[in-house]
N, C-alpha and C positions, 0 to 999 in steps of 0.2 A: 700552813707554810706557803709565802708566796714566791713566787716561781723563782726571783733571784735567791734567796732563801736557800730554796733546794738543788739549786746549780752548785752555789758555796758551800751546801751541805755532801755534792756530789763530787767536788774537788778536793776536797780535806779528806774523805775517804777513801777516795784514788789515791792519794800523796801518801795515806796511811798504811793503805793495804800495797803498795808498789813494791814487787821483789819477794812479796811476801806468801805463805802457803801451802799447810801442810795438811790434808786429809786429814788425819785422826786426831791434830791434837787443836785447830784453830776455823774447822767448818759452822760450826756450830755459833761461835764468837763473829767470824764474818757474815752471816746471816742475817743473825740477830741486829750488828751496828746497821748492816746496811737499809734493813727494815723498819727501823728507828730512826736515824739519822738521816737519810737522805728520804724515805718514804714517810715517816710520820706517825708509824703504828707506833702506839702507847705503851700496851704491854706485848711485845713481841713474842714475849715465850710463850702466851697464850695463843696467836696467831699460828705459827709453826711447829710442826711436829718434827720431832729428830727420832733416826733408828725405829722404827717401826719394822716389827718383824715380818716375814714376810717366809712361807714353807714353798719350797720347790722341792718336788721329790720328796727325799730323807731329810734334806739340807733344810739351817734357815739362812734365812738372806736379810738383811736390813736395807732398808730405804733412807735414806741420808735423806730427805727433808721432804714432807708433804704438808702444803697451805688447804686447808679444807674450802674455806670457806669462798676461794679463786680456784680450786680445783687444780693447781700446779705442782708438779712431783719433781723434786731437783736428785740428781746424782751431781755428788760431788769429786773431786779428784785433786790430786796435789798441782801444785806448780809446774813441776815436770814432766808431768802424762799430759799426751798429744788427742785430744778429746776426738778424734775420728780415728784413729788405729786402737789394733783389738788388744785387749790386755785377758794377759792368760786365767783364768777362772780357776776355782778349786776341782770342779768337774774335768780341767785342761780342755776346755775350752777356751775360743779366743772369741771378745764379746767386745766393743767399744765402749763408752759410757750408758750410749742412747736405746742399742740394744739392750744390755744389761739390766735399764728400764724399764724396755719391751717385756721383759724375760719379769719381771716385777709385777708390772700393771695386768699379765696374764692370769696369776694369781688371786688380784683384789676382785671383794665385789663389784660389780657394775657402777653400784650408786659412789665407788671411790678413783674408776677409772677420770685420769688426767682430762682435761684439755688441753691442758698446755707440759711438756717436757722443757726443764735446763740442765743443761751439761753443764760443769762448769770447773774449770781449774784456776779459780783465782784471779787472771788476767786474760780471759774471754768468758761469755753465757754465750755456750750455740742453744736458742732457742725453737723447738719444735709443736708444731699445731697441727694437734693429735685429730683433726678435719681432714689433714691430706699428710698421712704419717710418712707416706714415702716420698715428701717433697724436701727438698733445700731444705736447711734449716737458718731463719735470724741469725745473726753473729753481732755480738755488742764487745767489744773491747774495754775495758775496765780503764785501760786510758784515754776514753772517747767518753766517759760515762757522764763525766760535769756536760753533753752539749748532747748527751741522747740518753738520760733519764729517765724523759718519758714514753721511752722504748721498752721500759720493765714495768709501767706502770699497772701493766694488766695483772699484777702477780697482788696488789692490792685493791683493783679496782673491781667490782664484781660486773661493772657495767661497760667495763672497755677491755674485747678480746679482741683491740686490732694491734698489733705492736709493730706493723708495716712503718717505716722511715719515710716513704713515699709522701704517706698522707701529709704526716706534721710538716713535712718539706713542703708540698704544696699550697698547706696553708699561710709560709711565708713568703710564696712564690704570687699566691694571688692576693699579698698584702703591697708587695711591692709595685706590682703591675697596676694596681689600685693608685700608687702613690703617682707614678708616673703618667698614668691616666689623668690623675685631677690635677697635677701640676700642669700640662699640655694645654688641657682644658681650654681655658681662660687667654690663651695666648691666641685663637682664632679669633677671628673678626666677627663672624656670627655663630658662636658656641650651639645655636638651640637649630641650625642649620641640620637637616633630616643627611642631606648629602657631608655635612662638615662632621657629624658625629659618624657615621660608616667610614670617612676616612681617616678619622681618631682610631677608633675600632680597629682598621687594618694597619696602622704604625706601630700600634700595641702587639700587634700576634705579628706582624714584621720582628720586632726587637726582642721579642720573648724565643724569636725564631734564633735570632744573633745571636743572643745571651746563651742560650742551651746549645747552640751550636761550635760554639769556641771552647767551653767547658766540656762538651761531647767527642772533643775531638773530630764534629765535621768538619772543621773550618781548617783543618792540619796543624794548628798551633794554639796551644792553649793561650790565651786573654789576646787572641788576634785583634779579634771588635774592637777591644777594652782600646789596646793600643793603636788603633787606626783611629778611634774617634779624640782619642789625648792629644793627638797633634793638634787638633783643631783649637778654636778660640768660639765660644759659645754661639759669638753671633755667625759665625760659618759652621753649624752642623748642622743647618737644614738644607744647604752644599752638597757638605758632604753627607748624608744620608742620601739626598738622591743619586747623588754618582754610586754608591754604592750598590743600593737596591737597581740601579739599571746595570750596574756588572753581574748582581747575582743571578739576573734573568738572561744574563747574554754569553753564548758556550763560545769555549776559548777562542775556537778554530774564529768564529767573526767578532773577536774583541779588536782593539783600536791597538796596534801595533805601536802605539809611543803611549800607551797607557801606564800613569808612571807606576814604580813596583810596589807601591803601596794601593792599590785596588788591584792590579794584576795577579795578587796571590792570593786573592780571594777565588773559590769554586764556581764554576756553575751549578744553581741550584734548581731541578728540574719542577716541576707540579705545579705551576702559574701561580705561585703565591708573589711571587715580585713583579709577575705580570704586566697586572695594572701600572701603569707609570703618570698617570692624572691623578692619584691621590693627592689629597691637600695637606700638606707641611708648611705648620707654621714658623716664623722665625723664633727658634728655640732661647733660653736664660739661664744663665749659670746656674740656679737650684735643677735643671731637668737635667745639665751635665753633669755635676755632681751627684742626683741621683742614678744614675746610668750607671757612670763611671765606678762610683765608690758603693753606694749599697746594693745595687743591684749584680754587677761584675766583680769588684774585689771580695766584696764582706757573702757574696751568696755561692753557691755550688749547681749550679743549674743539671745537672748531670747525673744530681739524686732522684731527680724526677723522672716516673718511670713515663714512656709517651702514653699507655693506656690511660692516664689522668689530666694530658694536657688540655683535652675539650674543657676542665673544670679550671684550668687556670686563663685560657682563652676567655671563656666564658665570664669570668671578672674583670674582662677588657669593656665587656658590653653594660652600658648603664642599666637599670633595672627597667626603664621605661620601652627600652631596645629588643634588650630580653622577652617582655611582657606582647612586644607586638608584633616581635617576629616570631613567635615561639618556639626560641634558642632556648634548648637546656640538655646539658650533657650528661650520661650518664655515670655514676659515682664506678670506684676501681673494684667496693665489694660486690655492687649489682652486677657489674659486668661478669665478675667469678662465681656468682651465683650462677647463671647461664652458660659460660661457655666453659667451664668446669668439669660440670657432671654430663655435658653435648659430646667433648671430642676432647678438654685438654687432660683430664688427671688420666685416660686408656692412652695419650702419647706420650705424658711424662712416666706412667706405668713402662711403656715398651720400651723407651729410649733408657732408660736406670736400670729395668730389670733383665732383656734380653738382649743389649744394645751394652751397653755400660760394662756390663760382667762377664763380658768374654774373654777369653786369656791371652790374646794376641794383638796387638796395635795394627796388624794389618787386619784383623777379621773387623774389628773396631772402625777403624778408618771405612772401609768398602760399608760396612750396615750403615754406619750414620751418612755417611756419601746416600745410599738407599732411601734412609729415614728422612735425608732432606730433600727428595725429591718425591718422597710420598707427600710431606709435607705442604709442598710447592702445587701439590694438582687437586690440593683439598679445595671444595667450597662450598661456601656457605650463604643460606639468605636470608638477609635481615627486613622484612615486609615494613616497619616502621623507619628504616632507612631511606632519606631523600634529600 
């Protein structure tokens, strides 16, 4: 199935299933289409198990759906159940979905315990990875599912247990930056120039800096860039680029007091990245505004991207040759949580959820995390291969 393919296959089944969803009588039937139709499994019912009993105590319990072969255990629910409030139990117990799974996978052998948990009523999957079971959990919307797919894909792929949005974001973020890269290129006078590629290099993580930042809400107004650069006329945005990047390096209080109100409402941006003001810009061409403007600012979301992964889209600013001599290379988002993971962060997301989170009082609440973020604040750390 190729990818447009499975987009139209993930659109027709959102259209189909909208509105729709009932626990007992159509789980089974939504599984089944969606693992077929939009995933590609052949024979489904052999892929998925349904009701699997399951002893707790006296009682038995069923498992509404386990994939063996991806190791993924689904509870399902109607339409109407709120997937994170507890719903009363035969015990009178009040359990959620995810617990209730908990309460399930306690049971199974070892070699049946999950990797992955979905909740799901029909028109969300909160998904959970049973790696760090007290973390967040994924949220996929069923009417988001035609443009994030391959955010479930791990439930048939036995080789892909990343279902992070980030990544696949990134890798459009460093195709674009890519584009804009090689269109710029060729518009300097001496392209193979050691000083004209470092200042290619730094327009690029300049602009990726605009781009995430008007979508981020740094800049105060969403698609601020987008519309400050639309004024212009192709052959004055290398103008306006430098007026720009010398506002964002210049704090209010000594800006130019008749600066008209279109750079004035732009911030000051501290940390020398607009610094430098001798970088080289060349006279830009309507294909590098229109990539700017339209695939890059209208058609992209720069705000999906988490910042632990920008070195990796930075880093596809730098040509290979660049990379190779300076030896640039940034670390990926899974290495990074490999390290600093099991260092210091799952014992703070442990303490902020479990002893922080679940106190009964908005003021006891307030005052711990006020606390937590200043414990936070005096933490440090050292990273020896850091320079």
């Amino acid at each position: 199935m190729t990818e447009k393919e499975q987009k139209q296959a993930a659109k027709q089944f959102t259209e189909f299933w909208k509105d729709k969803g009932y626990e007992k009588g159509q789980s089974q039937i939504f599984w089944i289409q969606l693992l077929s139709r939009v995933y590609g499994i052949d024979r489904p019912e052999e892929f998925i198990e349904f009701e699997d009993q399951v002893h707790i105590d006296k009682n038995t319990g069923f498992i509404d759906a386990y994939i063996p072969s991806t190791k993924v255990l689904i509870e399902q629910k109607s339409i109407d159940k709120d997937l994170k409030k507890g719903i009363r139990q035969s015990d009178g117990s009040l359990l959620n979905p995810f617990q209730q799974a908990k309460k399930y996978i306690a049971e199974l052998p070892l070699s049946k315990h999950p990797k992955w948990v979905i909740t799901c009523n029909f028109k969300s999957f909160l998904i959970y990875n049973m790696e760090n079971p007290n973390g967040e959990p994924e949220e996929i919307l069923l009417k988001d599912l035609e443009k994030e797919y391959y955010r479930l894909q791990f439930m048939v792929d036995t080789g892909n247990s990343n279902i992070k949005k980030e990544i696949q974001v990134s890798i459009q973020a460093g195709e674009l930056v890519g584009k804009i890269y090689d269109e710029i290129l060729p518009l300097y006078k001496d392209s193979k120039n050691k000083e004209t590629l470092k200042s290619l290099n730094m327009l690029c993580v300049r602009l990726v800096f605009c781009l995430y930042a008007e979508d981020a809400g740094l800049f105060g107004r969403h698609n601020m860039f987008h519309d400050y650069l639309a004024r212009f006329e192709a052959k004055d945005l290398r103008r306006a680029l430098i007026d720009l990047f010398k506002v964002l390096d210049t704090k209010i209080e000594n800006r130019d007091i008749y600066m008209t109100e279109e750079l004035s409402q732009f911030p000051y941006v501290n940390g020398g990245l607009f610094a430098d003001r001798n970088i080289e810009i060349p006279m830009l061409n309507e294909k590098v505004k229109e990539i700017i403007l339209s695939k890059a600012s209208e058609d992209f979301d720069w705000s999906d991207i988490s910042p632990t992964i920008f070195g990796a889209v930075f880093e596809s600013t730098l040509n290979p040759e660049t990379r190779r001599t300076g030896g640039m290379h940034y670390t990926s988002i899974e290495n990074i949580h490999k390290v600093i993971d099991p260092l210091f962060l799952n014992d703070l997301q442990e303490e902020l959820e479990n002893k922080i989170l679940n106190l009964t009082t908005q003021k006891a609440i307030k005052d711990n995390v006020i606390a937590f973020q200043e414990k936070i604040a005096k933490l440090k750390f050292l990273d020896p291969a850091c320079r």
